[in-house]
C-alpha positions as CSV (number, residue, x, y, z in Angstrom):
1,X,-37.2,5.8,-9.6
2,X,-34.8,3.8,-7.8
3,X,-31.5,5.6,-6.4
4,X,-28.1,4.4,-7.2
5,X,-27.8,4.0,-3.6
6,X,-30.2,1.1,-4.0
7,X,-28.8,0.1,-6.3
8,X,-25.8,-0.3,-4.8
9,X,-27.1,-2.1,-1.5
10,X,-29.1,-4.4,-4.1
11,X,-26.7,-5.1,-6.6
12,X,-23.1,-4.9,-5.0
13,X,-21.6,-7.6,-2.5
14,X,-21.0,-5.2,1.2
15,X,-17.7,-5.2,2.8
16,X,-19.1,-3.9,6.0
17,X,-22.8,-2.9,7.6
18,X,-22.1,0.7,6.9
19,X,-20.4,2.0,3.9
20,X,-19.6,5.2,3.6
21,X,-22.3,6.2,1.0
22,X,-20.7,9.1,-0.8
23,X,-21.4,8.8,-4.2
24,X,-18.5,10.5,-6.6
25,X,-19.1,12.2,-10.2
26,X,-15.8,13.0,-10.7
27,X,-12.2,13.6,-9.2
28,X,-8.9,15.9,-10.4
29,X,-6.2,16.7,-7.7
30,X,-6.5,16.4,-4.3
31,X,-10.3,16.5,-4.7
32,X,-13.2,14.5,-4.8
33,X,-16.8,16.0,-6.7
34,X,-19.9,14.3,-5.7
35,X,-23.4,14.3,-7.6
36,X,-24.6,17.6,-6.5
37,X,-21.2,19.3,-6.9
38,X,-20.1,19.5,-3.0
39,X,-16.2,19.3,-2.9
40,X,-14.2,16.7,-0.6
41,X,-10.5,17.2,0.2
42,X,-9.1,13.2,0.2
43,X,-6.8,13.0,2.6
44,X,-6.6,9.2,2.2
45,X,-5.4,8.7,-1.5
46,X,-8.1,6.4,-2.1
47,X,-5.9,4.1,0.6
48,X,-2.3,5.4,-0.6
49,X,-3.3,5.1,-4.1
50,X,-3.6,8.2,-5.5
51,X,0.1,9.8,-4.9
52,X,0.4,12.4,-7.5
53,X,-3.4,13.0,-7.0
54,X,-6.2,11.8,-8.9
55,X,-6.5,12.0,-13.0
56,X,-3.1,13.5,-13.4
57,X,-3.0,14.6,-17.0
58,X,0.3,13.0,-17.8
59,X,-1.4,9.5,-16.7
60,X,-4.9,9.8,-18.4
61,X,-2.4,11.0,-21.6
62,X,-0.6,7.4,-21.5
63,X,-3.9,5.5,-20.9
64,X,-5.9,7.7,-24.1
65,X,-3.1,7.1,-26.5
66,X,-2.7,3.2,-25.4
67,X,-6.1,2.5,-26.2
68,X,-6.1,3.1,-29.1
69,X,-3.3,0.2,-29.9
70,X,-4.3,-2.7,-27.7
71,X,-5.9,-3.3,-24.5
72,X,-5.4,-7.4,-23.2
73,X,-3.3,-9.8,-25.6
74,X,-3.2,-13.0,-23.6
75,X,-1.4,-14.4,-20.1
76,X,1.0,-12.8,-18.5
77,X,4.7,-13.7,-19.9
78,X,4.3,-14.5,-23.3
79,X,4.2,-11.8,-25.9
80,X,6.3,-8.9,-25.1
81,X,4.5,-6.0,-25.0
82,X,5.9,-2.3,-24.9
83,X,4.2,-0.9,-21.6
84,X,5.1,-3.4,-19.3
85,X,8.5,-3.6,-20.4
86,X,8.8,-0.2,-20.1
87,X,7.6,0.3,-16.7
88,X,9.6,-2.5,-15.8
89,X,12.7,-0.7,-16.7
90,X,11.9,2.3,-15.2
91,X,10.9,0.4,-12.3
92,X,14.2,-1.1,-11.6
93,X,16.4,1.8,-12.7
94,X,15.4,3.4,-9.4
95,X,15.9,0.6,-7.5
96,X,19.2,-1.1,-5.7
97,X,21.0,-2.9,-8.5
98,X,20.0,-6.3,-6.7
99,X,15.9,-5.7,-7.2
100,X,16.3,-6.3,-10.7
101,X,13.4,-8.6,-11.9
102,X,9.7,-7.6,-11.6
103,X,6.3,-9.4,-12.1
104,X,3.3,-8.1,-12.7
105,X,0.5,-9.1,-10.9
106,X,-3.4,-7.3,-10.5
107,X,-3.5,-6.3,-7.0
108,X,-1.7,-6.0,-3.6
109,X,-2.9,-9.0,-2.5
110,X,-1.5,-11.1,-5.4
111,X,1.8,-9.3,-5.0
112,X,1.9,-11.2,-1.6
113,X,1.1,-14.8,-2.7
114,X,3.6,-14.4,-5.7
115,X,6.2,-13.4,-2.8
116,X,5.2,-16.5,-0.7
117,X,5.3,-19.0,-3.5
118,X,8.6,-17.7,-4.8
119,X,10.5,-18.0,-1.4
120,X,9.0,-21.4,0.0
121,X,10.0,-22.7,-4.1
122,X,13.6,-20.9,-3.9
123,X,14.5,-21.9,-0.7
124,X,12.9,-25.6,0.0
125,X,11.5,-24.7,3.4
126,X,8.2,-24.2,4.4
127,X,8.4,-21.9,7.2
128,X,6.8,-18.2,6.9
129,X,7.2,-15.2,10.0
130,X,5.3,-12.3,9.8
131,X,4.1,-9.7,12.5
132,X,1.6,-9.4,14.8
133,X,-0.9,-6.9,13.4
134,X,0.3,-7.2,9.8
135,X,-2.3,-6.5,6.6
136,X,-0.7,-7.6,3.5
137,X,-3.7,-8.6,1.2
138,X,-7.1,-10.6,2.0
139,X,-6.5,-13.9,-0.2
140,X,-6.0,-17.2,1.7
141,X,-2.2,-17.0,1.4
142,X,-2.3,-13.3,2.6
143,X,-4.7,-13.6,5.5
144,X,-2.5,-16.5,6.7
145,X,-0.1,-13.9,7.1
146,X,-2.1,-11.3,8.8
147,X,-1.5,-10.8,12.2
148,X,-5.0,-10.4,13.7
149,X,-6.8,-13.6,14.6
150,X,-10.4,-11.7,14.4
151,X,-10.3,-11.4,10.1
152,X,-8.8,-15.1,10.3
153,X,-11.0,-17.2,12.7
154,X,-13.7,-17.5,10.4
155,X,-11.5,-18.9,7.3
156,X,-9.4,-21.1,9.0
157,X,-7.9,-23.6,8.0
158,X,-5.0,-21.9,6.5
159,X,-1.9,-22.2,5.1
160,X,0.3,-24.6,8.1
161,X,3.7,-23.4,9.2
162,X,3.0,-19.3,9.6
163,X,4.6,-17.8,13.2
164,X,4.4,-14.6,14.0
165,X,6.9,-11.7,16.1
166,X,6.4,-8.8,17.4
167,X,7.0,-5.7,14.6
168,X,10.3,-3.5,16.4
169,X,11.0,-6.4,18.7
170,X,14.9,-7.0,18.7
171,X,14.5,-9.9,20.9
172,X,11.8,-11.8,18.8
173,X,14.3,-12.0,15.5
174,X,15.7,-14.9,17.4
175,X,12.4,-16.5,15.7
176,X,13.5,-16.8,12.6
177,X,15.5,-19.6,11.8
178,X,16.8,-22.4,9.5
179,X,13.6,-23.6,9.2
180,X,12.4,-20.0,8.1
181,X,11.7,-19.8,4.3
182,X,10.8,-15.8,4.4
183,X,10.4,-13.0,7.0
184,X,7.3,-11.2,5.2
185,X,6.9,-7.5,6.8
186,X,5.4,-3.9,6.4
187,X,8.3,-1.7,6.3
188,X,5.9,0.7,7.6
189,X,3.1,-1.0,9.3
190,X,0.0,-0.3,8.0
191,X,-3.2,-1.3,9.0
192,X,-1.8,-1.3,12.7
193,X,-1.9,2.6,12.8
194,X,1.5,3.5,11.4
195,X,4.1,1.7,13.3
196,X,7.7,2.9,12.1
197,X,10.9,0.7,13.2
198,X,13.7,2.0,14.5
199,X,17.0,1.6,12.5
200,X,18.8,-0.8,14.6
201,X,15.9,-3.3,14.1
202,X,15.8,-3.0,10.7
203,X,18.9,-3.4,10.4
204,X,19.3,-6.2,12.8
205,X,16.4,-8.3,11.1
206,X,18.1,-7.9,7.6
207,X,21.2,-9.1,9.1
208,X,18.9,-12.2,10.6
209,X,17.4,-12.9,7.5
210,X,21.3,-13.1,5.6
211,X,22.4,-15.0,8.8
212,X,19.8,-18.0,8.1
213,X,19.4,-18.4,4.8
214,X,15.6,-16.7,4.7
215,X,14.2,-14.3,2.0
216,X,13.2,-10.8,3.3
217,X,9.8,-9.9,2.1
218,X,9.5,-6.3,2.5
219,X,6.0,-5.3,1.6
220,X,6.0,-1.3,0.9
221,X,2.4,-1.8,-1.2
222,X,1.2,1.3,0.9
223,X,4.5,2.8,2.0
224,X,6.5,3.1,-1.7
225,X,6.6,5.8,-4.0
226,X,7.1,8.8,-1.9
227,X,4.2,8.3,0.8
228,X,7.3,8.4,3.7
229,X,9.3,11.0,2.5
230,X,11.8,8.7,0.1
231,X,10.9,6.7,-2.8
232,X,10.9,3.5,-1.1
233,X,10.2,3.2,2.5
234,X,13.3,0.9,2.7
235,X,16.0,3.6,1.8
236,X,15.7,5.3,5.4
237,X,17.1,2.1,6.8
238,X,19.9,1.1,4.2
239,X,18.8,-1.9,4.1
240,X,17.3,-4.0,0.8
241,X,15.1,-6.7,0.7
242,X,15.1,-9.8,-1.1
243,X,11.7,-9.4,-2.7
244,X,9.5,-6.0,-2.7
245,X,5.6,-6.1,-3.0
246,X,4.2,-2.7,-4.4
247,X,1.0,-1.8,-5.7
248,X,-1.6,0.9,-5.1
249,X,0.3,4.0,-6.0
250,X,2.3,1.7,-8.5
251,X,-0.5,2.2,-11.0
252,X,-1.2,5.8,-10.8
253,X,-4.6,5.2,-10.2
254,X,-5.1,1.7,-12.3
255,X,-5.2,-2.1,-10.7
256,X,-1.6,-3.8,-10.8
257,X,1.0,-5.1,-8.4
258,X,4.3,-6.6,-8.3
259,X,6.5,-8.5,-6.6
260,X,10.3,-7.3,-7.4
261,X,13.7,-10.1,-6.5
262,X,16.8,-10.8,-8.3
263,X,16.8,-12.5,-11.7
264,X,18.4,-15.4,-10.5
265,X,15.5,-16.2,-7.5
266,X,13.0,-15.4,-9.6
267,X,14.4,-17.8,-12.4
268,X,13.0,-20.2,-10.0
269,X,9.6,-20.1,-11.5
270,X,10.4,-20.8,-14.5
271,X,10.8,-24.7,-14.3
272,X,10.3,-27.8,-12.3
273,X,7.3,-27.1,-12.4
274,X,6.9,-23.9,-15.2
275,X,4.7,-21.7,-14.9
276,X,5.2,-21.6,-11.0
277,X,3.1,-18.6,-11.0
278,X,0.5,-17.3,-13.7
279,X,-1.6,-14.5,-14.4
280,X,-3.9,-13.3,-16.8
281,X,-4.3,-9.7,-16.4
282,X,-0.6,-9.0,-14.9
283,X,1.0,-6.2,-16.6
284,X,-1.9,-4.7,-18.1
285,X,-1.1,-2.2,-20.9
286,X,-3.2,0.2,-19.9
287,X,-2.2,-0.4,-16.1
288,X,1.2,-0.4,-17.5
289,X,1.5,2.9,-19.5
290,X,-0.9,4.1,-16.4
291,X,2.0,3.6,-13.6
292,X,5.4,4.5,-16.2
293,X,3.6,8.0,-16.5
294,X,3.0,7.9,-12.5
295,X,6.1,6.8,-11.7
296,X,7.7,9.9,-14.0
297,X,5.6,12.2,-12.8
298,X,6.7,11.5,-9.2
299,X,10.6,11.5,-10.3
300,X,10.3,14.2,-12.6
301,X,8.5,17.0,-10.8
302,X,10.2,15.8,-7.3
303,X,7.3,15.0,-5.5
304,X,9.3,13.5,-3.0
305,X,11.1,16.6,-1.9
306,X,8.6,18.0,0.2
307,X,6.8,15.1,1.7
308,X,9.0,15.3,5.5
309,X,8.2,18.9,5.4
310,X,4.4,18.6,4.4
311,X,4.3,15.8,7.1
312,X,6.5,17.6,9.8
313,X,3.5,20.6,9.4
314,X,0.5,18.5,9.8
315,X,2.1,18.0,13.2
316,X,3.0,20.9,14.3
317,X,-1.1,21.6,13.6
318,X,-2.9,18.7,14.5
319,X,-2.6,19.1,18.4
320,X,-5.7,18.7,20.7
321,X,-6.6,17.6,23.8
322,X,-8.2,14.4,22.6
323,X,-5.1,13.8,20.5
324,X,-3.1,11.5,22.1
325,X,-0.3,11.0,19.6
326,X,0.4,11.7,15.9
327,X,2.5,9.0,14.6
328,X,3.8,8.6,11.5
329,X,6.5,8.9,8.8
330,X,6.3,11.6,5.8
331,X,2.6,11.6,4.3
332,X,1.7,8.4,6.2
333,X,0.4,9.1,9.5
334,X,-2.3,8.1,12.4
335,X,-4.0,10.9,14.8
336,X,-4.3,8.5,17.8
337,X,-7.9,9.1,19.9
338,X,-9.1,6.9,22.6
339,X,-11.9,5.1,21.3
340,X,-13.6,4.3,18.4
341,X,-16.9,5.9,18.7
342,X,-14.7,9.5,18.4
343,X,-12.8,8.2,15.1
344,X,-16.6,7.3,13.7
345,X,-18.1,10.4,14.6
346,X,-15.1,12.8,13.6
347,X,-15.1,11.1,10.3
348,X,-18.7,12.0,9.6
349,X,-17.8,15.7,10.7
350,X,-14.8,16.3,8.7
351,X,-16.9,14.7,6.1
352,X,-19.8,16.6,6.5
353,X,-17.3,19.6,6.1
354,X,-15.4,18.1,3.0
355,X,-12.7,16.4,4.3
356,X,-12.5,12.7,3.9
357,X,-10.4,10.9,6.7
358,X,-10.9,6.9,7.6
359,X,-9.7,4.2,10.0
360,X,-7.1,1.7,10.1
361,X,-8.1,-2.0,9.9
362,X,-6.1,-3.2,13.3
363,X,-6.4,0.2,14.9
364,X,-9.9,1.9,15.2
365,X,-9.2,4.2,17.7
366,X,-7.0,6.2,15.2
367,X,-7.5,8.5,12.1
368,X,-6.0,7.8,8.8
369,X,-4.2,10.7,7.3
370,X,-2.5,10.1,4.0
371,X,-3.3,12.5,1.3
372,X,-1.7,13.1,-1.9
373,X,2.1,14.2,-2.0
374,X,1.0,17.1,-4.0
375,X,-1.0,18.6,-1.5
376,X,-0.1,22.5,-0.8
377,X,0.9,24.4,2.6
378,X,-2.3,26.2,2.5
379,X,-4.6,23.0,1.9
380,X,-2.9,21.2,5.1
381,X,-3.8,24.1,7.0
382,X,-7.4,23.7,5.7
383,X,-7.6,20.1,6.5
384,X,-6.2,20.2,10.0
385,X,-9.1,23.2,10.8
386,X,-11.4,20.6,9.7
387,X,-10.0,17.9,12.0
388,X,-9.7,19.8,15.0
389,X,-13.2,21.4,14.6
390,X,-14.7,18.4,14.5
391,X,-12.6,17.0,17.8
392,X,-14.1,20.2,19.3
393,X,-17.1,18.8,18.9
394,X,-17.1,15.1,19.9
């Protein structure tokens, strides 16, 4: 008989040469189950998805009872339907008073071509600055924006007009100009191995941004909902951006994105041409109910609380010789190593001893630690055992 894991190989397009192979029955908490039972502490979230943990009761609640009133009704935009507008209300009334518009999209990725179109349409220029080692999706709009030549070269051409500064470099803001349409950003830099700005520089580009005329993209789609220690990345800065990308955690575990702006720029989309920006699946009920029950759970059982604690003791713990650095803000940090043959092969033996760690995209020769925000005391002390045994043995 033919294993799934043919089956998969067969039957499934492959992202890379050598996927990870574990092959999960089922998930609750912080945990993962795999076909024979064996238990796997995620420490990743499922890539900062899975926040308040995976198959949180209140969420697979929402998504039983939506079911059985509707699933898809037709594009995005036209019928009003309860769930979205519901989450969109809850997503704003937790949010600066000037983030007061949101739409829906599927992914991440989406989130960031909405955000593109809307400021090059807003503000009439063409011009686009993002950072050197930036992720913000894997669409053609989005890897124009990423700031690693080696996912691009193969996909080129792109879109024209795209510059790029170094992320926490005062002197590069200078770079951004009249010409500049948006700034688009990782509050947190992601895929680079956790790069955290200091204040001033925040600060300094949102002032830049006001000074010229240019939107300020700030893209939060792994950083948001708790993952650094406040419910959006941007509050440790006092600064707010233009337009906000979130997904992953936005769904609780479900597909959807959004980018969030003012009513009046994203009024914009709304004529000359309409439709500026469509969707089909955008808002999806079930997504919808999914993220509003999320989103509650988070705010309602103060999830956030805890997270610069939780975070502040995975440090004090995770020291080794072959550690070179632990950066990071809250729940959203990198274990720096020196090379990438020691990330592979510690990943295999945490794995092997049921932890499951990972890589960043623009950063190989770090580990990936971002588990979900309800993790305990007692099960960060478990995990960082796991870690360092395994650095003992590389």
């Amino acid at each position: 008989m033919i294993s799934h894991k043919q089956l998969f190989l067969l039957n499934n397009a492959q992202t890379s040469a050598s996927p990870n192979f574990l092959e999960v029955d089922h998930a609750e908490g912080i945990y993962l189950y795999d076909i024979e039972g064996k238990k796997y502490m995620d420490l990743v979230s499922g890539f900062a998805v899975s926040n308040i943990g995976h198959r949180h009761p209140k969420v697979i609640d929402a998504i039983k009872e939506q079911l059985d009133k509707y699933l898809h009704l037709t594009v995005y935009g036209e019928f009003i339907q309860s769930p979205m507008v519901k989450f969109a209300e809850k997503l704003i009334s937790v949010l600066p008073g000037s983030l007061n518009n949101v739409y829906f999209v599927n992914s991440g990725t989406e989130a960031t071509e909405g955000a593109l179109k809307l400021s090059k349409r807003f503000t009439g220029r063409s011009g686009i600055v993002s950072c050197k080692n930036a992720y913000h999706g894997s669409t053609h709009g989005a890897l124009s924006v990423m700031g690693n030549e080696h996912f691009k070269q193969a996909y080129r051409p792109l879109l024209p007009d795209v510059s790029f500064i170094n992320f926490g470099r005062e002197e590069d803001l200078e770079n951004i100009t009249a010409h500049t349409a948006c700034v688009i950003m990782e509050t947190v830099q992601g895929e680079a191995g956790i790069r955290v700005a200091s204040l001033t520089y925040m600060q300094k580009l949102r002032a830049r941004c006001t000074e010229v005329g240019a939107l300020l993209i700030l893209d939060e789609i792994q950083a948001a909902f708790g993952r650094t220690g406040e419910l959006f990345a941007f509050e440790h800065y006092g600064i707010v951006p233009d337009i906000l990308l979130l997904a992953k955690a936005l769904g609780g575990g479900m597909p959807i994105g959004a980018f969030v702006a003012n009513r009046e720029v994203m009024g914009v989309l709304k004529e000359n041409p309409i439709l500026g920006h469509i969707t089909t699946f955008g808002g999806h009920p079930v997504s919808s109910v999914a993220g509003l029950a999320s989103l509650n759970v988070i705010i309602d059982e103060d999830l956030v609380r805890d997270v610069t604690k939780k975070g502040e003791l995975f440090r004090s713990l995770l020291v080794h010789p072959k550690i070179k650095e632990v950066r990071g803000i809250g729940l959203m940090m990198s274990v720096q190593l020196d090379t990438f043959e020691q990330v592979e092969q510690a990943s295999r033996l945490c794995g092997a001893d049921g932890v499951v760690i990972d890589w960043f995209l623009h950063c190989e020769n770090a580990l990936r630690i971002a588990p979900p925000l309800i993790i305990t005391e007692e099960e960060i002390k478990l995990a960082c055992a796991v870690i360092l045994k395994a650095l003992d043995q590389l």
